[in-house]
Structure formats: C-alpha cells, structure tokens
C-alpha positions as CSV (number, residue, x, y, z in Angstrom):
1,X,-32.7,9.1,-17.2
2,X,-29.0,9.1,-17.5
3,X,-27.5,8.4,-20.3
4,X,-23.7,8.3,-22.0
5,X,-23.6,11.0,-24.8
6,X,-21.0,11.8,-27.1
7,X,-20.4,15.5,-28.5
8,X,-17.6,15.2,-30.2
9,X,-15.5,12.2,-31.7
10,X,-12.3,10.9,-29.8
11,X,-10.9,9.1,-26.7
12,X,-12.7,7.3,-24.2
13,X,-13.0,10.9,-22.4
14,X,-15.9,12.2,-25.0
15,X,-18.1,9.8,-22.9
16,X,-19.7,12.0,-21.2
17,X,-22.3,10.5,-18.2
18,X,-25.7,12.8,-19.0
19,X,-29.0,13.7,-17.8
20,X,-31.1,13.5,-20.8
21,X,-35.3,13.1,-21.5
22,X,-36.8,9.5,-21.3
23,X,-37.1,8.1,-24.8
24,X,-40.9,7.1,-26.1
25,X,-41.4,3.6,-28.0
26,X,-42.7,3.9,-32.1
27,X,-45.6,2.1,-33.0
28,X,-43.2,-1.3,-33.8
29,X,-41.0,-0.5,-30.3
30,X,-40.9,-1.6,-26.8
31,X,-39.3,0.6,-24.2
32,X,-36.5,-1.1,-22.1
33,X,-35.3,-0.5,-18.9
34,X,-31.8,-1.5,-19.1
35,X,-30.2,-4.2,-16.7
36,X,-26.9,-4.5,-18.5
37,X,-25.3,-2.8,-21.9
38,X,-22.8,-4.9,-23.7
39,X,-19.5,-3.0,-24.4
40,X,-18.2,-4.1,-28.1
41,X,-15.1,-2.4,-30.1
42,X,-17.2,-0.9,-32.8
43,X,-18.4,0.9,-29.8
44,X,-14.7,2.6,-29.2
45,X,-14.7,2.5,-33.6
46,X,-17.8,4.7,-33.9
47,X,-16.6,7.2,-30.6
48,X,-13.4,7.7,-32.5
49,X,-15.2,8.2,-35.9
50,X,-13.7,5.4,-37.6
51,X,-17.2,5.1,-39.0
52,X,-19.3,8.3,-39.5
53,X,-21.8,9.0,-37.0
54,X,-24.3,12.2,-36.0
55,X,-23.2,14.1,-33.5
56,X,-24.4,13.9,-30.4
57,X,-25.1,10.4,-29.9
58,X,-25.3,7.6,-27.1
59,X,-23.2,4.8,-28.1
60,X,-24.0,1.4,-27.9
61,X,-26.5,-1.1,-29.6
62,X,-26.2,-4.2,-27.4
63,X,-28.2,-5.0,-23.7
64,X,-30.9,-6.8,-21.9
65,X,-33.1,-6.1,-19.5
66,X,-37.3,-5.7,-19.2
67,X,-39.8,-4.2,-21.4
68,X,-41.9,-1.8,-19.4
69,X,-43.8,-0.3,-22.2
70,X,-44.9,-0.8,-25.5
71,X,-45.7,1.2,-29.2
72,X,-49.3,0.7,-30.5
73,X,-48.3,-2.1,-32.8
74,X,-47.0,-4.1,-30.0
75,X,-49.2,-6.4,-27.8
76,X,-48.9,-5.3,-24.3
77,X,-48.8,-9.3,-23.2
78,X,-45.2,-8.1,-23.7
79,X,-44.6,-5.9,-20.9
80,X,-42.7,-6.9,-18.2
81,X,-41.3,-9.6,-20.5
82,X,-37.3,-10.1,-20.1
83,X,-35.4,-9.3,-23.4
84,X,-32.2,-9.2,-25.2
85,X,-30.9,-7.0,-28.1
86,X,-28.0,-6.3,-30.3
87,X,-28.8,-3.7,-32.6
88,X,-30.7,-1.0,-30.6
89,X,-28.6,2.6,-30.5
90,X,-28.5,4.3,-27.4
91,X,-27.8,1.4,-25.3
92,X,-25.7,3.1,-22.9
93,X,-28.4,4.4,-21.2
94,X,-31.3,3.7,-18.2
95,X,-34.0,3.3,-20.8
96,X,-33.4,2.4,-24.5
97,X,-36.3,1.6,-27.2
98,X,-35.8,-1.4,-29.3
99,X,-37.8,-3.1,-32.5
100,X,-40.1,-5.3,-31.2
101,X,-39.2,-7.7,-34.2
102,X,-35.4,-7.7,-32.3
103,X,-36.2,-8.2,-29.0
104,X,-35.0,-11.6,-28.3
105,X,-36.6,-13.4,-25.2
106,X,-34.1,-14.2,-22.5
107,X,-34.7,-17.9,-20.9
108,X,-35.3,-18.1,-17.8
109,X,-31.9,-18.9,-15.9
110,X,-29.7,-16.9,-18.0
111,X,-28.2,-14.1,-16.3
112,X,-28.9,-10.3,-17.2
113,X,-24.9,-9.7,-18.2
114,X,-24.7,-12.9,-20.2
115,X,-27.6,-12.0,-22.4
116,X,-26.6,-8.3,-22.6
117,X,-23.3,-9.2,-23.9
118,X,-24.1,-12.6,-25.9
119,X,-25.9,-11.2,-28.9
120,X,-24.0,-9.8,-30.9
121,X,-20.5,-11.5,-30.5
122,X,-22.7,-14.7,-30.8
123,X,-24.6,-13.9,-34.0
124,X,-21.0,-12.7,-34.8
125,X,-19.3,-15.8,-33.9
126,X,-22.4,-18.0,-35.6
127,X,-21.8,-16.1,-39.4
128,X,-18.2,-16.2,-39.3
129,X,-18.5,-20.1,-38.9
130,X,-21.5,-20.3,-41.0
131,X,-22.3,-17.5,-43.3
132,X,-18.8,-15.7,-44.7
133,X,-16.5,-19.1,-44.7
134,X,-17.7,-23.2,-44.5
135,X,-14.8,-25.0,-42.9
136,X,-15.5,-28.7,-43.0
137,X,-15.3,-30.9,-39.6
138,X,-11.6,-31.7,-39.4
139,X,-10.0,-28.3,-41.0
140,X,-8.1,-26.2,-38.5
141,X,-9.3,-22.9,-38.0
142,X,-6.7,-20.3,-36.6
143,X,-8.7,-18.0,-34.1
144,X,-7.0,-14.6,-33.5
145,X,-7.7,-13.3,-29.6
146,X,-9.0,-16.7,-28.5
147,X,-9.7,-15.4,-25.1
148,X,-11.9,-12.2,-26.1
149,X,-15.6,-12.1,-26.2
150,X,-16.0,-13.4,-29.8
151,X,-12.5,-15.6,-29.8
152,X,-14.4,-17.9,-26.7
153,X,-17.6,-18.4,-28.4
154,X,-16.0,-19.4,-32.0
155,X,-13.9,-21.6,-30.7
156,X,-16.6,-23.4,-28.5
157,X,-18.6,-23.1,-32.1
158,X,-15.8,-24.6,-34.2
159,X,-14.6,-27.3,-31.3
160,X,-18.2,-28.3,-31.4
161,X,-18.4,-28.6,-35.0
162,X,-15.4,-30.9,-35.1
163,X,-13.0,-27.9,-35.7
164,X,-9.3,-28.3,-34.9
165,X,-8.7,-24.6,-33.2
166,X,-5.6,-22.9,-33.1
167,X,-6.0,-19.5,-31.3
168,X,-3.6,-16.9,-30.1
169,X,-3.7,-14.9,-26.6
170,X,-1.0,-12.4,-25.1
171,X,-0.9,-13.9,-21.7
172,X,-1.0,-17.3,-19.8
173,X,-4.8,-16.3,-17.7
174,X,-5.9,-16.0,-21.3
175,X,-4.2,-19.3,-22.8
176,X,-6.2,-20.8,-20.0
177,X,-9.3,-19.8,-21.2
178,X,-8.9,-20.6,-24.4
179,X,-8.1,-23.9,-23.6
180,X,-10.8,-24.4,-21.7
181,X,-13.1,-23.1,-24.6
182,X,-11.5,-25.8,-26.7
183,X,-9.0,-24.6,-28.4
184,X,-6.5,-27.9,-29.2
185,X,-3.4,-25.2,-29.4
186,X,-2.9,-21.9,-27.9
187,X,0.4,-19.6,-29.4
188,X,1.1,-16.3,-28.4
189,X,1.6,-13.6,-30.7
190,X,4.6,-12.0,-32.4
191,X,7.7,-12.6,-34.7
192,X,7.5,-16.4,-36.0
193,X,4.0,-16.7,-35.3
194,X,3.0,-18.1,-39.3
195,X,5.7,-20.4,-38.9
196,X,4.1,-22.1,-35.8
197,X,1.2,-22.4,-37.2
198,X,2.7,-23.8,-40.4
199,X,4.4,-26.6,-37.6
200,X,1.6,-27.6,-36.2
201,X,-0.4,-28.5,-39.8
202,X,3.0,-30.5,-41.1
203,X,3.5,-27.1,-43.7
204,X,0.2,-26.7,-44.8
205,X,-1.5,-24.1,-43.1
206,X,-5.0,-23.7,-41.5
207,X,-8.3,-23.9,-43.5
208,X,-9.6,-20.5,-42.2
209,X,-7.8,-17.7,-40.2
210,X,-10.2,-15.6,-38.2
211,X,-9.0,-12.0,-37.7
212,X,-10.5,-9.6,-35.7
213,X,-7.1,-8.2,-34.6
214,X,-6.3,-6.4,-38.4
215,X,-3.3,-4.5,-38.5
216,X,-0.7,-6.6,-35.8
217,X,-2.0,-9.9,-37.2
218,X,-3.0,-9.7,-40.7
219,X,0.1,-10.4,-42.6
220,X,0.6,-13.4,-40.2
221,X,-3.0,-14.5,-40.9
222,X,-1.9,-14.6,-44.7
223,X,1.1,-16.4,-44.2
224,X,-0.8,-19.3,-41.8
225,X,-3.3,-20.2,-44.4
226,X,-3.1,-23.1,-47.2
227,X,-3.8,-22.9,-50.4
228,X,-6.9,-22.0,-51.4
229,X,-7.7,-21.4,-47.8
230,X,-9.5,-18.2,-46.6
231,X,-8.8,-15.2,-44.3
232,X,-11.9,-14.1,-42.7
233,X,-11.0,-10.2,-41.4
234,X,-13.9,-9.4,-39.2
235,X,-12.3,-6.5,-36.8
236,X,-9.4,-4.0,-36.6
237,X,-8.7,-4.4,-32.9
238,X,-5.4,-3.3,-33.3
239,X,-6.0,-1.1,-36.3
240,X,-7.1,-1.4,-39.6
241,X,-5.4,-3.4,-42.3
242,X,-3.7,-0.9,-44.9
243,X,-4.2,-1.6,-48.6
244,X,-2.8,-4.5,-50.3
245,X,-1.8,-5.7,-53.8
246,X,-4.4,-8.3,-54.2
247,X,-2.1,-10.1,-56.6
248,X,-0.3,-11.3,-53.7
249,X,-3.3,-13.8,-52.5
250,X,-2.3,-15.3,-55.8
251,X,1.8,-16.0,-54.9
252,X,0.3,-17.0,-51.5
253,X,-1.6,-20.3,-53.0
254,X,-5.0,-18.7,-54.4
255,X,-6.2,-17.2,-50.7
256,X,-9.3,-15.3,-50.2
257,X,-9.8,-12.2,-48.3
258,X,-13.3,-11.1,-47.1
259,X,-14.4,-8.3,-44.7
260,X,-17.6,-9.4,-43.5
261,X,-19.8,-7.8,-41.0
262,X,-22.8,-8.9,-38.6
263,X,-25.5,-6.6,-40.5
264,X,-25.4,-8.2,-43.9
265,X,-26.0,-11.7,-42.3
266,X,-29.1,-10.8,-39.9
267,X,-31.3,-8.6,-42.1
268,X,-33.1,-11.3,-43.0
269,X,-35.7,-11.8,-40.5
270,X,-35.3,-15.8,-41.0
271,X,-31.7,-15.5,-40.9
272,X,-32.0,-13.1,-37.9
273,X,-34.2,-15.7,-35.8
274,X,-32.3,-18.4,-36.6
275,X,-28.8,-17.1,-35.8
276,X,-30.5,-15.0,-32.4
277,X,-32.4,-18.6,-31.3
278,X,-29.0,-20.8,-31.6
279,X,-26.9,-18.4,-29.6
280,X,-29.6,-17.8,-26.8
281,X,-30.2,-21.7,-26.7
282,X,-26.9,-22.7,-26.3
283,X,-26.4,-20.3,-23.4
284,X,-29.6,-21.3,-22.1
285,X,-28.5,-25.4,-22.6
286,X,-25.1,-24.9,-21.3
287,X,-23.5,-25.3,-24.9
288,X,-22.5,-22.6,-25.1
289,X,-20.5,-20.8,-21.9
290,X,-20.2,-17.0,-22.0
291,X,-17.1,-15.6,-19.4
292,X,-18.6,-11.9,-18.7
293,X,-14.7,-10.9,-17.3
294,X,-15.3,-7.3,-16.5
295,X,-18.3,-5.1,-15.1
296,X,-18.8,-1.5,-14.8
297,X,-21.0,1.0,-13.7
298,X,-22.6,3.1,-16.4
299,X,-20.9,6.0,-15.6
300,X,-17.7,4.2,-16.0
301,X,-18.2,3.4,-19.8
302,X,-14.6,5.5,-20.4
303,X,-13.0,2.8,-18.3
304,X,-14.6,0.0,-19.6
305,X,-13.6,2.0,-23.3
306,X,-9.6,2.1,-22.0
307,X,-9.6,-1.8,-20.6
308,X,-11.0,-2.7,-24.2
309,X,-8.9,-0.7,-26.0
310,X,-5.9,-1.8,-23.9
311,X,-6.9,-5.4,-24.7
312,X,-6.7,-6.3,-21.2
313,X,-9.6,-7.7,-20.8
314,X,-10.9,-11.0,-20.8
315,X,-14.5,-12.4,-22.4
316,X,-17.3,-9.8,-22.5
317,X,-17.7,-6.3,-20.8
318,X,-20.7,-5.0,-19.4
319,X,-22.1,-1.5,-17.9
320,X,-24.6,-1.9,-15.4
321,X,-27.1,1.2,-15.1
C-alpha cells in the first residue's frame, strides 16, 4: 500500500510518499481502507518533534473510510461497515488498523471528508466547552482562529449553548465564516486587540478565552479575560507559550491558566462515546456544519503540512488516498 513515512524529524519535506507492507488487524482491530485522512497541527507538531516520537513513523491519527477486515475479537457483521476515527496512528496511509472500541459508525449521508476530519476537532471543540472550562449561557467566550477547523465548530457549540462569541480571523473570507458559524463579533489580530475585546464587554473582559494560537495570542488572551475568568490554551499554532511568572494571573484579577488536551477527556470509554456520538449526530442532524476548505491527494501531505502551517487555510484539511 502507499503510505507517508517519516525518517527523520523536520519540515514538511520529511514526508516522504512510501511503498510499505499492508498492515494486519489485532484480535480488538478492524482493518480500514482509507477514504479520507484528516490533517490536524499536532500532525506538523509530532513531524517537527515538538513531541517525541519513534522514528520512522506514518503520521496521522484521524480518517474514515470502510472496514474490510476484522481481528478475531471483532464480529465480522462489521465488515464493510463505514467508520470514522480519531486516534488511529498511521493514518496517512491506503490501509490503517483501528480499535474496534474507536471506530465510530459514520451515518448515512455524511460525507467521507466530513467524517475524516470531524472527530477529533469535534471531541476537541466538545471538552473545551464542556470538560476543561463551564461557561454559563450568556458569558462571552473569545475564540482565537474562529475560521479554523476547531474555531468553526466551538463557536457553533458555544452560539448554540447561548454563548456570546468573540473570535478573531486574519482575513475578511475568514470573518465571513466565522460569522456565519455564529460568532456575534469578529476582530482581527494584532496591536490593541485586548483593548477591543475589553470594548465590546463595557471593561470587563470575556468569561473564557480559547487559545489554540499560543505564542502571537497568549498575552492578549490574558489581558481580554475578567476576573476570575479562565484562559483555556489548547494549541501552539503559532508557537508555544514561553514560561510565565504565574504570580501575574494574580495582578490580572485571579485568572486561570490550563493546557488541556483531547486524550485526558476521551479515555473513558463513557466519556469517549458520549463526546464521539454528539459530534457525529450533529453533523449527521445538520447542527453542527463542518467547511472541509482544502483537499489533497495523499501524496501531497507536505503541501497540505505548508497551507496549515502558513495558516492559510480555511476549516478542515483532508488527504484523499
């Protein structure tokens, strides 16, 4: 099958397209052949070895597509079922095996590169509202890159949970979408970006900041929030945040800080199904509306790396096998 590998860490360029042996299900596993791989920045973190990772390796962890066999443990009613994962490495690839107890059935209806793509900034979008901060209906919620993959879907969450949602976006196709997600007020980014935010809550500051931006954005995420409000740091788009004197959330009116991430609110199986069942649903229902804004081929996983990287790109990215 062919397959992205990675031998060494670094740019997009170490994505290498690759002949490489069909992989065999476990006992607990169905085998996949992939329809459509979601592209995600800790991809681009984990090929630059932000995070350590085994050399060589095939990147990715999110896709969909249908199960064409199965490990012992599995029934075999399941072949030829359509499924959806988030947390399956290797997914840049033709054929990827993924835990049965994770392979999420795709409706009927929903599209191959919504449901390779909606996982994971879903279940992402679905903790960071409900899992690492509890924003009441009627806070406002500041929502760094409102137009990317994860911006669109938490601002559709938080609209929809009576959320007043200010988000930020570098260009006016991007305010667009934002707006159309439901975002009540749309501010680009740069010098005197706090103070606009502080305008538009008469001084007070938002509830929750949501920043999956890091280094660019963080300092203005602190200065946007009220007291005893929190900053929810969920990405490093930009970079990551440098240390801090954590005295300072003190001065700035009791803030939290947290640094959540998507693992340590699924590993619960219950958790895990009820998160995973939501998203799917409200794609499925037409509650939720996913904007895939770029496609690539599989060999073009380096490009689709750049575009992300350059933050040029709108909603989700997929690779198509």
């Amino acid at each position: 099958m062919r397959a992205i590998v990675v031998s060494e860490n670094g740019g997009p360029e170490v994505l290498v397209p690759t002949t490489v042996d069909d992989p065999r299900p476990g006992p607990d596993e169905v085998l996949v052949r992939v329809r459509a791989t979601g592209v995600n920045f800790i991809d681009t973190y984990l090929r630059a070895g932000m995070y350590p990772t085994s050399l060589p390796y095939t990147p990715g962890s999110e896709g969909a597509g249908e199960v064409v066999d199965v490990g012992d443990d599995v029934p075999r009613s399941r072949i030829g079922e359509r499924v959806a994962w988030s947390d399956a490495p290797g997914s840049y690839a033709e054929l990827v095996t993924v835990p049965a107890a994770r392979a999420v059935t795709v409706p009927d209806g929903v599209p191959d590169d919504q449901a390779a793509s909606i996982l994971l900034q879903g279940m992402t979008a679905h903790y960071l509202l409900d899992g690492s901060s509890h924003p009441d209906p009627g806070d406002t919620a500041l929502v760094h890159a409102g137009a990317g993959g994860v911006g669109l879907l938490l601002t559709q969450l938080a609209a929809a949970k009576g959320l007043r949602v200010i988000s930020t976006v570098s260009t006016d196709a991007k305010e667009e979408l934002s707006r159309k997600a439901g975002a009540d007020h749309v501010l680009r980014y740069g010098d005197g970006l706090a103070d606009r935010v502080r305008d538009l809550t008469d001084g007070a500051g938002v509830a929750v900041a949501y920043d999956g931006v890091g280094a660019d954005t963080f300092e203005a995420s602190l200065a946007a929030t009220r007291i005893r409000g929190t900053v929810v740091l969920f990405g490093a788009a930009s970079g990551p945040v440098p240390p801090f004197d954590l005295q300072r959330l003190n001065k700035a009116g009791s803030l939290s800080v947290t640094r959540p991430t998507l693992a340590h609110f699924v590993a619960d199986p219950e958790e895990f199904a009820w998160r995973a069942g939501d998203v799917m649903r409200g794609l499925s229902d037409g509650t939720l509306t996913l904007t895939v804004g770029q496609r690539f081929a599989l060999d073009e996983a380096a490009e689709a790396h750049r575009a992300l990287q350059a933050r040029s790109t709108v909603g989700s990215t997929v690779l198509a096998p």
